[in-house]
C-alpha positions as YAML, in Angstrom:
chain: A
units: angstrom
residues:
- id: 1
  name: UNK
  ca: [0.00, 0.00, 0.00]
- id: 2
  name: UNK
  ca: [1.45, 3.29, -0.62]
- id: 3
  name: UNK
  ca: [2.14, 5.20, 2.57]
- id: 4
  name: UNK
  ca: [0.75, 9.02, 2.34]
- id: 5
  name: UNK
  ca: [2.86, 12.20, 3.33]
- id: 6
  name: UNK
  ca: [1.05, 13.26, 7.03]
- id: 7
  name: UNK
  ca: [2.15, 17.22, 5.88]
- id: 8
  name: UNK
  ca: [1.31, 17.26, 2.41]
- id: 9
  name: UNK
  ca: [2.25, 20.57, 0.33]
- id: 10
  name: UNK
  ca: [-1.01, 22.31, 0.39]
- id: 11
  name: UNK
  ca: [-2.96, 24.34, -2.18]
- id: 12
  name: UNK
  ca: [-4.16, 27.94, 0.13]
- id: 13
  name: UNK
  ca: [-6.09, 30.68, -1.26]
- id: 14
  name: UNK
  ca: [-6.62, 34.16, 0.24]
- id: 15
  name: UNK
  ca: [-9.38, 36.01, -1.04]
- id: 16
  name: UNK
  ca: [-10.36, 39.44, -0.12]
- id: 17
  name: UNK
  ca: [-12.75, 41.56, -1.42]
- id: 18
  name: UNK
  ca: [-11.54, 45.36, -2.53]
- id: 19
  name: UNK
  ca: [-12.50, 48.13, 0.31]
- id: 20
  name: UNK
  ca: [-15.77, 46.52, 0.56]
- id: 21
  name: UNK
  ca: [-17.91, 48.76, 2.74]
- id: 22
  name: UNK
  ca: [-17.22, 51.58, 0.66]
- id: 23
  name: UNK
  ca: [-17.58, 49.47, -2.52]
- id: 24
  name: UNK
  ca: [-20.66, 48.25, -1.64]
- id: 25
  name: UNK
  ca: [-22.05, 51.96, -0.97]
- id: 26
  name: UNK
  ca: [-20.19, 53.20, -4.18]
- id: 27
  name: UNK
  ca: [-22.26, 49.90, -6.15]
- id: 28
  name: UNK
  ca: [-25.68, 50.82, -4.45]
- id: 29
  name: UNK
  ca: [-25.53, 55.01, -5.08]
- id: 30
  name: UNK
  ca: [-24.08, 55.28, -8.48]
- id: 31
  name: UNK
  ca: [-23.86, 59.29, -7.71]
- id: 32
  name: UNK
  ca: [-20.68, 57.82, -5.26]
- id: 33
  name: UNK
  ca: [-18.81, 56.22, -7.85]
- id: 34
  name: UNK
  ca: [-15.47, 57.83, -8.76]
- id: 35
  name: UNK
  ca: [-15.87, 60.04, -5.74]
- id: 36
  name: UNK
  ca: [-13.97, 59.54, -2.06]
- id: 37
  name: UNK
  ca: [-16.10, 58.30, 0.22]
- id: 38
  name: UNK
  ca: [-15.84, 56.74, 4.04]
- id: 39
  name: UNK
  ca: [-18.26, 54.50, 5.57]
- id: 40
  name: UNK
  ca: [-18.51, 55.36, 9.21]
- id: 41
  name: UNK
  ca: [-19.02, 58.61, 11.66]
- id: 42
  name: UNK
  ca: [-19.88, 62.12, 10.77]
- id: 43
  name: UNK
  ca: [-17.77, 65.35, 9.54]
- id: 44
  name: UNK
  ca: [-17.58, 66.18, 13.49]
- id: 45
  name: UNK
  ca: [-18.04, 62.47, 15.16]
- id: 46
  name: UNK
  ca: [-16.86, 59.00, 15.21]
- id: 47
  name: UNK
  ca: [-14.33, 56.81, 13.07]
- id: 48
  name: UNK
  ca: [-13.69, 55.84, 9.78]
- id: 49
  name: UNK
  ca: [-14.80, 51.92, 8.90]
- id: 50
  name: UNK
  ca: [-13.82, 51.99, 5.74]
- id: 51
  name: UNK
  ca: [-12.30, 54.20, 3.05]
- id: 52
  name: UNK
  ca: [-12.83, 54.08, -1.00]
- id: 53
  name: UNK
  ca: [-9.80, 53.99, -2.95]
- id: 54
  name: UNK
  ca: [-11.08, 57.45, -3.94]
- id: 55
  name: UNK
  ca: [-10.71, 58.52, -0.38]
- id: 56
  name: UNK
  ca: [-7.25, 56.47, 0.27]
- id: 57
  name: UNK
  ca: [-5.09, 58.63, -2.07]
- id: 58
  name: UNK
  ca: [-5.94, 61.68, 0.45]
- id: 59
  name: UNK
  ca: [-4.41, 59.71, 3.08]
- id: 60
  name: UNK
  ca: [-7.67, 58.29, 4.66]
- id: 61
  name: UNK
  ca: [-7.94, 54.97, 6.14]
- id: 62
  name: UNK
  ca: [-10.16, 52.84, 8.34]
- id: 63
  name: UNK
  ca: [-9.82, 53.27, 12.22]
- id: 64
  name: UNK
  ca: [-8.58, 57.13, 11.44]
- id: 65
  name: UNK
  ca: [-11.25, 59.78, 13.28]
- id: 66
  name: UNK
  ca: [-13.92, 61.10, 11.28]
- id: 67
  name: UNK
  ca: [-12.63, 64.69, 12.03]
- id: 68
  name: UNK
  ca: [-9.83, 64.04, 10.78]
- id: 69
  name: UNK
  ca: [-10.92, 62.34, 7.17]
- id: 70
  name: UNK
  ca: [-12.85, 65.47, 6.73]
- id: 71
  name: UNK
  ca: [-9.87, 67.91, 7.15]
- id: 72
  name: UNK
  ca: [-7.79, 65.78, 4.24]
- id: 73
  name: UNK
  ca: [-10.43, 65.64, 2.02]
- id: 74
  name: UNK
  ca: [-13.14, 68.67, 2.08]
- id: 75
  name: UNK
  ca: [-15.49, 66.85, -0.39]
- id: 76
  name: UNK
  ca: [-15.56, 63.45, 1.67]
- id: 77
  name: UNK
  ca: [-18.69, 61.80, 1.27]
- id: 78
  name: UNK
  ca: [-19.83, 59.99, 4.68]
- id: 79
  name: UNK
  ca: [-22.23, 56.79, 4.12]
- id: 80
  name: UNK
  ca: [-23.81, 55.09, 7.33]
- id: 81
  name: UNK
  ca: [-23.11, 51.75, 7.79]
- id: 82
  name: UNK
  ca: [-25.51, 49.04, 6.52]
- id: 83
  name: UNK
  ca: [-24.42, 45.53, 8.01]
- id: 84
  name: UNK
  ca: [-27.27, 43.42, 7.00]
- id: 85
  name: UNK
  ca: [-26.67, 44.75, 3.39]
- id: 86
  name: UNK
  ca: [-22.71, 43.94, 3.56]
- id: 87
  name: UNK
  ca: [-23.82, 40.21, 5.36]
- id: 88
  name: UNK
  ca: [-26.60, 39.50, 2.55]
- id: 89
  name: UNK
  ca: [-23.41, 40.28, -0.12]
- id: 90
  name: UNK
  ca: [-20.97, 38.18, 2.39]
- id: 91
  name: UNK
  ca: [-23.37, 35.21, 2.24]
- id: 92
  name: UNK
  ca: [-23.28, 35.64, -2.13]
- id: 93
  name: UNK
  ca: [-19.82, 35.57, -1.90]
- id: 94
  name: UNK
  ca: [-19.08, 32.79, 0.26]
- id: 95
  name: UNK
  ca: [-21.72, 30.44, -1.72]
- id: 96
  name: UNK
  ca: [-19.06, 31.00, -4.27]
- id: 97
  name: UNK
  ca: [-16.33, 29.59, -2.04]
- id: 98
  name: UNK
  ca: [-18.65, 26.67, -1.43]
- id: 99
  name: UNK
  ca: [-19.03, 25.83, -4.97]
- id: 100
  name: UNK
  ca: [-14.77, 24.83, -5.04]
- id: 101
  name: UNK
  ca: [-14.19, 23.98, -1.34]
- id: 102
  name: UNK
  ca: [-15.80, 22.55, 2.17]
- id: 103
  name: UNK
  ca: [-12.67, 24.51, 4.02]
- id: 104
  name: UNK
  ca: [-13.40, 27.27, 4.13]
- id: 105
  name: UNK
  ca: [-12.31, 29.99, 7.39]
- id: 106
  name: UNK
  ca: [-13.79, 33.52, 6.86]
- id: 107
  name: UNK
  ca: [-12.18, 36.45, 8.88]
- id: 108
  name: UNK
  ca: [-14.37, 38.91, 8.51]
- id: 109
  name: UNK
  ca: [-17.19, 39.46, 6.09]
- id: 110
  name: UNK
  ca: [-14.88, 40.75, 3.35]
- id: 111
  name: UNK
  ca: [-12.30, 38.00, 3.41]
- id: 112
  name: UNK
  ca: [-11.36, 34.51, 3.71]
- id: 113
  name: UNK
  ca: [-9.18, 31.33, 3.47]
- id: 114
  name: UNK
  ca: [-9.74, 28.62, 1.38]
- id: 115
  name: UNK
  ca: [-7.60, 25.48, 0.92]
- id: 116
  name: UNK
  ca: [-8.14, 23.45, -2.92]
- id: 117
  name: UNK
  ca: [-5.94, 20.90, -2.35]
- id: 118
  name: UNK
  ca: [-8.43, 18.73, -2.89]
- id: 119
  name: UNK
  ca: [-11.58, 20.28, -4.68]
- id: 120
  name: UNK
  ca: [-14.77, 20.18, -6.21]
- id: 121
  name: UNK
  ca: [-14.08, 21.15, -9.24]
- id: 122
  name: UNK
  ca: [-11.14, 18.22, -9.95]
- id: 123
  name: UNK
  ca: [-8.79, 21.85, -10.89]
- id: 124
  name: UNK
  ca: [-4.94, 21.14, -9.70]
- id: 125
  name: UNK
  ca: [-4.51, 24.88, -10.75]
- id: 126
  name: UNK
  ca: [-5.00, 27.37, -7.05]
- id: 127
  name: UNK
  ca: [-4.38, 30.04, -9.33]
- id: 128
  name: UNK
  ca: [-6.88, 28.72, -12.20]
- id: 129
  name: UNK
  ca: [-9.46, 28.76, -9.26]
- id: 130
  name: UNK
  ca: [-8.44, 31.84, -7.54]
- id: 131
  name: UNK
  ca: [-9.54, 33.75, -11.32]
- id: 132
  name: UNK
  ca: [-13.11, 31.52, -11.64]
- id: 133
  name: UNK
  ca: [-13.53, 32.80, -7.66]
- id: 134
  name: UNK
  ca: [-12.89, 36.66, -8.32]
- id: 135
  name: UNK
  ca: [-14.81, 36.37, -11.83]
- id: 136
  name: UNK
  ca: [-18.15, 34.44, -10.10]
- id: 137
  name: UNK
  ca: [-17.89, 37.02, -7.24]
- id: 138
  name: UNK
  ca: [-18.06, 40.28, -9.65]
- id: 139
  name: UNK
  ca: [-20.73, 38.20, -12.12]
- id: 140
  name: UNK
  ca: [-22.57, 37.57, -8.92]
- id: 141
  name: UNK
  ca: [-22.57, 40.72, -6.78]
- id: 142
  name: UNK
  ca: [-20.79, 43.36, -8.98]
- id: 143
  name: UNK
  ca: [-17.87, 43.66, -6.57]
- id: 144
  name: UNK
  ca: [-14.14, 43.05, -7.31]
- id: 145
  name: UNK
  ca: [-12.32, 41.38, -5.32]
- id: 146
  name: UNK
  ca: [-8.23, 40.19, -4.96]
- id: 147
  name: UNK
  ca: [-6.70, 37.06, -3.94]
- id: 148
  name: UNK
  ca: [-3.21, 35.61, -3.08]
- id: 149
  name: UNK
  ca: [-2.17, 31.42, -3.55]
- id: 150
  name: UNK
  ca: [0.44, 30.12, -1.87]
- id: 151
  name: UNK
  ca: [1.33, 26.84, -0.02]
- id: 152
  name: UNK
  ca: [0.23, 28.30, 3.65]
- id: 153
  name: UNK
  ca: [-2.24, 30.82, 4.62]
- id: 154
  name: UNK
  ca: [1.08, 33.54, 5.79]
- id: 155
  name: UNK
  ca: [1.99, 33.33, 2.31]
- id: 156
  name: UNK
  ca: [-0.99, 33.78, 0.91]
- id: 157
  name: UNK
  ca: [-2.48, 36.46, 3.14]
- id: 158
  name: UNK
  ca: [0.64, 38.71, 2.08]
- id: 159
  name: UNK
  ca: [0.11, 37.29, -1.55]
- id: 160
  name: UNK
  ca: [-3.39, 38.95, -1.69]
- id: 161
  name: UNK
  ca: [-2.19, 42.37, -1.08]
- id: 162
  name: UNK
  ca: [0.46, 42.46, -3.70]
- id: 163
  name: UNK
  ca: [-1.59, 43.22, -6.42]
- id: 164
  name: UNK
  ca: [-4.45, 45.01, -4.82]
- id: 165
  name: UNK
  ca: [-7.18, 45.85, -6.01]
- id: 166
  name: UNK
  ca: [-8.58, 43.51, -8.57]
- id: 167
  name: UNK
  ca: [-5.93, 41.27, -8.82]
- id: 168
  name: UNK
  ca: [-3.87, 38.43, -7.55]
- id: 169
  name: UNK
  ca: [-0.41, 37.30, -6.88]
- id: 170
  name: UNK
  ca: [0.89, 34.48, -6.19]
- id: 171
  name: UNK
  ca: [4.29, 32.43, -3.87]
- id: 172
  name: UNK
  ca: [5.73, 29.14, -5.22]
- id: 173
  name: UNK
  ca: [7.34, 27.23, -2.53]
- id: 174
  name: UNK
  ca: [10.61, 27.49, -4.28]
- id: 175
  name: UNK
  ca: [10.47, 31.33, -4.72]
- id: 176
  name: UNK
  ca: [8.82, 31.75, -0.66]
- id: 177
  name: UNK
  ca: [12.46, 32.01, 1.13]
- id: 178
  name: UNK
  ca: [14.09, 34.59, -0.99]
- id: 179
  name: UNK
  ca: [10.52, 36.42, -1.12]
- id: 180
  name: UNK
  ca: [10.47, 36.65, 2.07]
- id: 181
  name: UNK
  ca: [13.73, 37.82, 2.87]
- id: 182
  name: UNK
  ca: [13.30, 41.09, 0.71]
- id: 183
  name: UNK
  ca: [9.84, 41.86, 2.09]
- id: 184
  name: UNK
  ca: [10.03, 45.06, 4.96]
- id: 185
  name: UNK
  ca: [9.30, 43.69, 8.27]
- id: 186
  name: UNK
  ca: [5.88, 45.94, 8.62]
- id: 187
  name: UNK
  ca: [4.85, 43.72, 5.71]
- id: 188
  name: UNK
  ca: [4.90, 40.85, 7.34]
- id: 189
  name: UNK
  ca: [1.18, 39.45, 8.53]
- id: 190
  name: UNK
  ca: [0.61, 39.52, 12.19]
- id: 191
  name: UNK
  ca: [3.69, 41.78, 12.69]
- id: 192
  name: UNK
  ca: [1.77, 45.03, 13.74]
- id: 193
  name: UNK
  ca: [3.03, 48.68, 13.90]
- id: 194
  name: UNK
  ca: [4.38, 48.08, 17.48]
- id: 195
  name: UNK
  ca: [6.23, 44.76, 16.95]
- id: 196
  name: UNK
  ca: [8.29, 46.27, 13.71]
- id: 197
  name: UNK
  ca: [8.98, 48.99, 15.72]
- id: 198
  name: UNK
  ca: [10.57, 47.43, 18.26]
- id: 199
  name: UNK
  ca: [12.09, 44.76, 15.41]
- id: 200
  name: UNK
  ca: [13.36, 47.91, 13.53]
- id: 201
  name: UNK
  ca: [15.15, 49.00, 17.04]
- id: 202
  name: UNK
  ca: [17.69, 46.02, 17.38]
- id: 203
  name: UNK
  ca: [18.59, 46.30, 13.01]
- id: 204
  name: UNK
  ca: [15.31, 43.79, 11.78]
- id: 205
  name: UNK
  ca: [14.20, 46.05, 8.86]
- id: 206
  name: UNK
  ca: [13.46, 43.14, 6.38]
- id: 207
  name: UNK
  ca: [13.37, 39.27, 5.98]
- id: 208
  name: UNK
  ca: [16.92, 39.11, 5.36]
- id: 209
  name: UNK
  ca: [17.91, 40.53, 8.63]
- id: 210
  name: UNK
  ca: [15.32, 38.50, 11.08]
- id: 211
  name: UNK
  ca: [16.39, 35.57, 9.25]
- id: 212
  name: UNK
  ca: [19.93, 36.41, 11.25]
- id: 213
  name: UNK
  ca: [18.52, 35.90, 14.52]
- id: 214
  name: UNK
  ca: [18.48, 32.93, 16.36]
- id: 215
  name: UNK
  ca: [15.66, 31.02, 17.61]
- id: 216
  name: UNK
  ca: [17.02, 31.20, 20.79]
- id: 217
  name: UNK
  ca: [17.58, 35.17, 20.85]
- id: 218
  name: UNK
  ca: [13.85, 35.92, 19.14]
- id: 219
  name: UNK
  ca: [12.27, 33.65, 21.95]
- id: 220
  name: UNK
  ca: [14.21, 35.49, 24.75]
- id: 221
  name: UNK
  ca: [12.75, 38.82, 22.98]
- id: 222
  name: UNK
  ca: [9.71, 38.35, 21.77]
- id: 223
  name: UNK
  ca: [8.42, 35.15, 24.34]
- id: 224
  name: UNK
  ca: [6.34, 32.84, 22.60]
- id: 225
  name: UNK
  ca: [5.80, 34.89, 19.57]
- id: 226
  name: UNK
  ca: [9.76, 33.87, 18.90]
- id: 227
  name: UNK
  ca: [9.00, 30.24, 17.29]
- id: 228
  name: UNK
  ca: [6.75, 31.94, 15.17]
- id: 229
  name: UNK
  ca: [8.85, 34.70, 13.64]
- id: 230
  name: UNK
  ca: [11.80, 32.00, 13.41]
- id: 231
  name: UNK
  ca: [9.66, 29.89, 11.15]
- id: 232
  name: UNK
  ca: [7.73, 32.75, 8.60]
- id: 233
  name: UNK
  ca: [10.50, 34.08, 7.61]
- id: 234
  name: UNK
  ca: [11.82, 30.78, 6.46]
- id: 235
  name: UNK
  ca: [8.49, 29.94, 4.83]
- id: 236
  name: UNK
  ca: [7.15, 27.60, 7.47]
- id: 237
  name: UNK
  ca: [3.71, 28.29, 8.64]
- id: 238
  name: UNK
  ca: [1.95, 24.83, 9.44]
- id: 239
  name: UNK
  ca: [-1.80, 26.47, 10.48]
- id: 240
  name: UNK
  ca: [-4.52, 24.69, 8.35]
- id: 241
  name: UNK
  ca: [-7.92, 26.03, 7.29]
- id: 242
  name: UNK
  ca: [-10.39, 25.80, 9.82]
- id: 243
  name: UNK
  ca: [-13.68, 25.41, 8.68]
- id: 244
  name: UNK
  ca: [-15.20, 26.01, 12.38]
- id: 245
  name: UNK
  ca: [-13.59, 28.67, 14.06]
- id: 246
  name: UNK
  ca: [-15.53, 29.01, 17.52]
- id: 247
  name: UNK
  ca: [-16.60, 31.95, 18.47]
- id: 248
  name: UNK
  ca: [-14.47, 33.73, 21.26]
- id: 249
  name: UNK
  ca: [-16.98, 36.37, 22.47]
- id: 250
  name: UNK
  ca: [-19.78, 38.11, 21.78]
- id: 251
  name: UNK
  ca: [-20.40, 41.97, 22.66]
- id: 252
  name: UNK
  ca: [-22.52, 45.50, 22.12]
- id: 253
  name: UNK
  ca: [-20.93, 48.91, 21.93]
- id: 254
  name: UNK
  ca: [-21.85, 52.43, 21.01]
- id: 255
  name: UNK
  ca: [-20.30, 55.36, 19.86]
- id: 256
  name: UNK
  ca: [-22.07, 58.36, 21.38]
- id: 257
  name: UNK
  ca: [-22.91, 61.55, 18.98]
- id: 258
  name: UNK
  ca: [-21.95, 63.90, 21.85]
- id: 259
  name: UNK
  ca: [-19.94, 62.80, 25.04]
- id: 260
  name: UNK
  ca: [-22.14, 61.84, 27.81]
- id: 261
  name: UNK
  ca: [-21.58, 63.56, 31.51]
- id: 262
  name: UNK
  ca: [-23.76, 62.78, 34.19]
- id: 263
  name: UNK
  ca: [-24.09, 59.62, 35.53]
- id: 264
  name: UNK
  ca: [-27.48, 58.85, 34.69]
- id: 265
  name: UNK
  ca: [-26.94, 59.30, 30.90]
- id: 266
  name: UNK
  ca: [-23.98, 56.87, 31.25]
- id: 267
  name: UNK
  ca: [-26.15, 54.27, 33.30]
- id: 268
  name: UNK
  ca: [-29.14, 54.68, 30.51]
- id: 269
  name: UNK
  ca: [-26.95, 54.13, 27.68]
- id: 270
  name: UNK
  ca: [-25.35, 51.08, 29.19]
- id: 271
  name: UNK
  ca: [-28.07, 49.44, 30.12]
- id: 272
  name: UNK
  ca: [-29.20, 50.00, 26.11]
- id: 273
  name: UNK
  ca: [-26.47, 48.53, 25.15]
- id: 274
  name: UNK
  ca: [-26.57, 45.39, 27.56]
- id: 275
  name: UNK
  ca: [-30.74, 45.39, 26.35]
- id: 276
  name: UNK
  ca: [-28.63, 45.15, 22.72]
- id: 277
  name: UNK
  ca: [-26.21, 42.55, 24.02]
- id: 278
  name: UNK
  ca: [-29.28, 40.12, 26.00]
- id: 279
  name: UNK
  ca: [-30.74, 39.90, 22.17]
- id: 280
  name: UNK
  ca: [-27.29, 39.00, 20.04]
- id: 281
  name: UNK
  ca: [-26.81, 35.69, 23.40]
- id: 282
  name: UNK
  ca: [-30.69, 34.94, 22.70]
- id: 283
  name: UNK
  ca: [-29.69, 35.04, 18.98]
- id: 284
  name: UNK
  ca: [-27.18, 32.95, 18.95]
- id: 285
  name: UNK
  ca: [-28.00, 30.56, 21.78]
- id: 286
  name: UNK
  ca: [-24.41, 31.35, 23.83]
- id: 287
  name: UNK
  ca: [-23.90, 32.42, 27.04]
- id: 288
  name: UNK
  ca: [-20.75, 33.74, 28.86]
- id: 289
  name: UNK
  ca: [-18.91, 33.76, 32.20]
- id: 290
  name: UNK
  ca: [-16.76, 36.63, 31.54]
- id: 291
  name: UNK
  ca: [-18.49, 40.30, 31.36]
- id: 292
  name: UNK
  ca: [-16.21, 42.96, 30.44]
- id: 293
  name: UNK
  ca: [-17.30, 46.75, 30.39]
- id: 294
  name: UNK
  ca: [-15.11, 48.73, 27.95]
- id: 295
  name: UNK
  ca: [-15.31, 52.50, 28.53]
- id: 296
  name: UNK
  ca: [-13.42, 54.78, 25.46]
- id: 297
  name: UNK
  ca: [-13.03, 58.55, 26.86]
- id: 298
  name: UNK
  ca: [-13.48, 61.76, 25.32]
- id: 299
  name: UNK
  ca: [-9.60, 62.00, 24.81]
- id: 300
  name: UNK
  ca: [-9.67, 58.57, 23.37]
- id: 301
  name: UNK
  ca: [-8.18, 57.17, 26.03]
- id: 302
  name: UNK
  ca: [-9.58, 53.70, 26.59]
- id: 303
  name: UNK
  ca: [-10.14, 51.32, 29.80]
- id: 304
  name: UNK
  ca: [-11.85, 47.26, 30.20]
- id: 305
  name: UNK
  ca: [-13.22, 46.23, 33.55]
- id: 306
  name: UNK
  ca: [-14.13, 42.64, 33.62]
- id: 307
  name: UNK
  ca: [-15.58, 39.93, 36.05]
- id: 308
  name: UNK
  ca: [-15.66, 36.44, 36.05]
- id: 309
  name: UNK
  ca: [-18.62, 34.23, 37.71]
- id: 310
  name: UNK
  ca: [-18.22, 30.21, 38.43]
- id: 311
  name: UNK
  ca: [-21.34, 29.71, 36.46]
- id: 312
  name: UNK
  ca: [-23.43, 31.37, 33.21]
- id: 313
  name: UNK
  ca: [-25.57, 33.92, 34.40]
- id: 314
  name: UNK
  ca: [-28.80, 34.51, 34.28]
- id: 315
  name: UNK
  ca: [-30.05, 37.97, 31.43]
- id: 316
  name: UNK
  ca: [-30.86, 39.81, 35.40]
- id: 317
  name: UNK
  ca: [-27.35, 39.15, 36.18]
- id: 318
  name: UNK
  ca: [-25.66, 40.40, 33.48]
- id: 319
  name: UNK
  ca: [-27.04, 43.92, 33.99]
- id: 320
  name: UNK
  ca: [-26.37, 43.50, 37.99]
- id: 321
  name: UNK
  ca: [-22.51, 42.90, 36.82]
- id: 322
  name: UNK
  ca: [-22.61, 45.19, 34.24]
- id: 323
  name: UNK
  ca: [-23.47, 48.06, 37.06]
- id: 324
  name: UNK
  ca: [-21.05, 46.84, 39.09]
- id: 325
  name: UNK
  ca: [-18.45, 47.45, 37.09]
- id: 326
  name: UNK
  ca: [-19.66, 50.71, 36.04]
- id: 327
  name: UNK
  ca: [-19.35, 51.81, 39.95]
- id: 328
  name: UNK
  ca: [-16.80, 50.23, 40.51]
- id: 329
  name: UNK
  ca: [-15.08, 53.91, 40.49]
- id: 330
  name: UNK
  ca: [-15.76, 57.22, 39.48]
- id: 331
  name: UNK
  ca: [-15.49, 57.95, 35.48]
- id: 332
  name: UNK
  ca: [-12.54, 60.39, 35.18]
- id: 333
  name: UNK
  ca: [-13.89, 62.13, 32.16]
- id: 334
  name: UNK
  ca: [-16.72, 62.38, 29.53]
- id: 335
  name: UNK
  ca: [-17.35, 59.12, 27.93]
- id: 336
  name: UNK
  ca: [-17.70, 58.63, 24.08]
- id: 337
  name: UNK
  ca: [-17.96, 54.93, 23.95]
- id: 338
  name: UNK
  ca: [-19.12, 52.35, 25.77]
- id: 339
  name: UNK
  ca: [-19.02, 48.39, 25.31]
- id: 340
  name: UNK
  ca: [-20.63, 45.71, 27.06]
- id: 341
  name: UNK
  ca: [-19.29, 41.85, 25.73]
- id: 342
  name: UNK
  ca: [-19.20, 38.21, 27.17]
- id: 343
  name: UNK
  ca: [-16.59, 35.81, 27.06]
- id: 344
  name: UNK
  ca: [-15.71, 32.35, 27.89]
- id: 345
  name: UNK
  ca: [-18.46, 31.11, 26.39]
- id: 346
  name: UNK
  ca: [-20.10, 27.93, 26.46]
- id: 347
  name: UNK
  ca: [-19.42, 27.35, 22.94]
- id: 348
  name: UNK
  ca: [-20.15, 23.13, 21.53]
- id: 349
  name: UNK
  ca: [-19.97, 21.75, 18.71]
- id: 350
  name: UNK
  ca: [-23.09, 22.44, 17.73]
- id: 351
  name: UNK
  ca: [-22.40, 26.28, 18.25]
- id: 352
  name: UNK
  ca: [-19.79, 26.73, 15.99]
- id: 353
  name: UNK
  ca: [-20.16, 29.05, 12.87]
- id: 354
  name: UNK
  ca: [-19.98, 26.49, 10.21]
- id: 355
  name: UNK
  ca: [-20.39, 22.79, 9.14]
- id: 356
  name: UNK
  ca: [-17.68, 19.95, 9.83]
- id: 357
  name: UNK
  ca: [-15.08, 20.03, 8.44]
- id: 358
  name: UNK
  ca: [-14.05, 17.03, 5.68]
- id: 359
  name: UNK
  ca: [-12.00, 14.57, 6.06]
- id: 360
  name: UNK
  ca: [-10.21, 14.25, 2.64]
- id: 361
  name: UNK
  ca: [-7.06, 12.51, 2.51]
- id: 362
  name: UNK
  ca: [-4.63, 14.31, 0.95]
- id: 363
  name: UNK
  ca: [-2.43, 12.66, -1.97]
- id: 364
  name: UNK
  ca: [1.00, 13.02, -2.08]
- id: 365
  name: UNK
  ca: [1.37, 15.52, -5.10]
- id: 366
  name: UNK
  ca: [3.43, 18.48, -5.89]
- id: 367
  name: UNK
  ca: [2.11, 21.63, -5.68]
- id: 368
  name: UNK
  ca: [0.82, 22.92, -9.38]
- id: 369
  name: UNK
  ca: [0.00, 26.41, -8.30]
...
């Protein structure tokens, strides 16, 4: 019988779709096309959620302040956000992901994972299927969207943004090493702002130079984080697709369209919110032992206060906490945000977002990107 490779070279599609909020918006008001626009805030409140590519060449991006985004670009158009229309587009364009692969991991309604290995369609071409993806999503929706193929979802997560938007890229296994050693350090996925800075401190300013370091010296650094950076850089990323990522948490938050004051208007907003937060646990049928306030400031300053019970708590109880932890001192300043969320959930099988995940066994092929 002939014995199969346990680590086969895997087939791993990123697909994300092209500054979709503001897409969608730009799609559904054809007077937005061809103009900058933000989804998100107001001229004088709030943040940005998303930015057209109209709006990116002024310098605007998501998470920037609304305030802001207005004093770049004078013209900006600001469109509310419509989540049930951007989920009734993400559930179009992940029926197209269904019709090549089971495995399937969304991130986020605009993007996802997908490994062909093995798929539906009998193609051994990723990048053959990573075209008849994009094309079915625009046929289907009207959206354009970009992907990246590689042989692990680092490399193809960095592969999708090469060519952005409308386009794809992709990293052969024997081209991944010396890729990776000329890519800039704030490139890298999962190496945030903070990390390359500190990277960029002891001489790391590319691939070339972490690849220097030994595993021994990056663990000491960066703690567990270490293995990890020792291994992208040399193209060695063993995390598969998961079809059913659990869900971590589940929360309610609002962004206020003045600062609130007194503490009356602070206790009748949270208890809104936690009204909001009772109906997303009925909803989805979870409950949590871990309730965490988040409180953002009016100077943007930002502070969590969280308790954990020994059992799930009753909806009454929740609220009780929540209070709690809203007393638990005085509020040092206006408040322009407040959160309410749940965590350590009692999450089963049955509770996870999507179906099981196949079993396929994996031949032992070379990769035919």
């Amino acid at each position: 019988m002939e014995e199969k490779n346990p680590n086969p070279i895997r087939k791993i599609i990123h697909v994300d779709m092209d500054a979709f909020y503001a897409s969608v918006e730009q799609m559904d008001h054809p007077e937005w096309r061809g103009k900058p626009l933000v989804v998100g805030g107001s001229e004088s409140r709030g943040v940005v959620a998303a930015a057209s590519y109209e709006a990116r060449k002024f310098g605007i991006y998501s998470a920037m302040s609304s305030m802001m985004a207005a004093r770049k670009c004078p013209n900006l158009i600001f469109a509310k956000p419509r989540f049930d229309r951007y989920k009734e587009i993400s559930r179009q364009i992940r029926e197209v992901f269904y019709e090549f692969t089971d495995l399937v991991e969304p991130l986020s309604l605009d993007e996802a994972f997908l490994d062909v290995t093995e798929n539906k369609k009998g193609l051994k071409s990723a990048i053959l299927i990573a075209k008849q993806i994009r094309w079915k999503i625009k046929e289907k929706t009207g959206l354009n969207a970009s992907a990246g193929v590689s042989y692990n979802k680092f490399l193809a997560k960095i592969a999708s943004d090469l060519n952005k938007p409308n386009g794809q890229a992709y990293i052969l296994p024997e081209d991944a090493e010396e890729f990776l050693e000329k890519l800039p350090i704030g490139k890298f996925f999962g190496i945030g702002k903070v990390t390359a800075e500190k990277m960029q401190e002891i001489g790391i300013h590319n691939g070339a130079d972490l690849k220097q370091f030994s595993l021994q010296f990056l663990t000491k650094k960066f703690g567990k984080s270490g293995l990890h950076y020792f291994n992208i850089v040399r193209g060695i990323h063993l995390s598969e697709v998961q079809p059913h990522r659990v869900r971590k948490s589940l929360s309610a938050e609002n962004t206020f369209e003045r600062d609130l004051i007194t503490n009356s208007e602070i206790e009748e907003s949270l208890k809104s919110i936690n009204q909001e937060l009772l109906k997303r646990l009925k909803k989805s049928g979870v409950n949590g032992r871990t309730i965490t306030l988040k409180i953002k400031y009016s100077d943007f300053t930002q502070q969590t206060r969280s308790k954990t019970l020994d059992q799930y708590p009753e909806k009454e109880t929740i609220w009780e906490i929540a209070k709690e932890l809203l007393d638990q001192e005085n509020l040092p300043k206006a408040v322009r945000l407040l959160g309410l969320g749940v965590s350590n959930l009692n999450i089963t099988e049955e509770h996870q977002y999507f179906g099981e995940q196949l079993k396929i066994p994996f031949s032992n092929f070379g990769l035919v990107l």
